[in-house]
Phi, psi and omega in degrees: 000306175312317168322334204279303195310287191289010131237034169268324166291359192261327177300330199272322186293306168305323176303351193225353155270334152297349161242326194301327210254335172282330191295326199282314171295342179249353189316130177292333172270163161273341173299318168313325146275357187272286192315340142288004188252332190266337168302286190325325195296307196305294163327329177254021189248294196288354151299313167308288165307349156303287196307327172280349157290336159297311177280333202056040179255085174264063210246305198282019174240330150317326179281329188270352175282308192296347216261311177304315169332313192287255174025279211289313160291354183275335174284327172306323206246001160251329169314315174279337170285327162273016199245306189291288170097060159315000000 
């Protein structure tokens, strides 16, 4: 049962990582693409962790805590460059 659920949440993350990816390609703004850019990192944060509950590896819920670090100063640092205009 649990199998199901987690690939029923990995069909939906993907289905909400496909607008996140129109958002990114279409912002009329740049804030608009950093905030799809900051979706997608979540959204493929929580993909990772499906798969490694599917699978049962948790070695891939460690990539994704590195993975989210990253994201998160890489959202930071751009977010203050557009906030500054460095």
């Amino acid at each position: 049962m649990a199998d199901i659920i987690y690939a029923i949440s990995t069909y939906v993350a993907l289905a909400a990582l496909l607008l996140a990816f129109v958002r990114l390609l279409l912002g009329p703004r740049a804030v608009d693409r950093v905030v799809a850019m900051d979706t997608l990192t979540i959204i493929s944060l929580s993909l990772i962790v499906c798969i490694a509950c599917l699978r049962g590896r948790t070695i891939y819920i460690d990539i994704a805590l590195v993975y989210g670090l990253i994201s998160f100063v890489g959202i930071v640092a751009i977010a203050r460059y557009l906030e500054r205009g460095m």
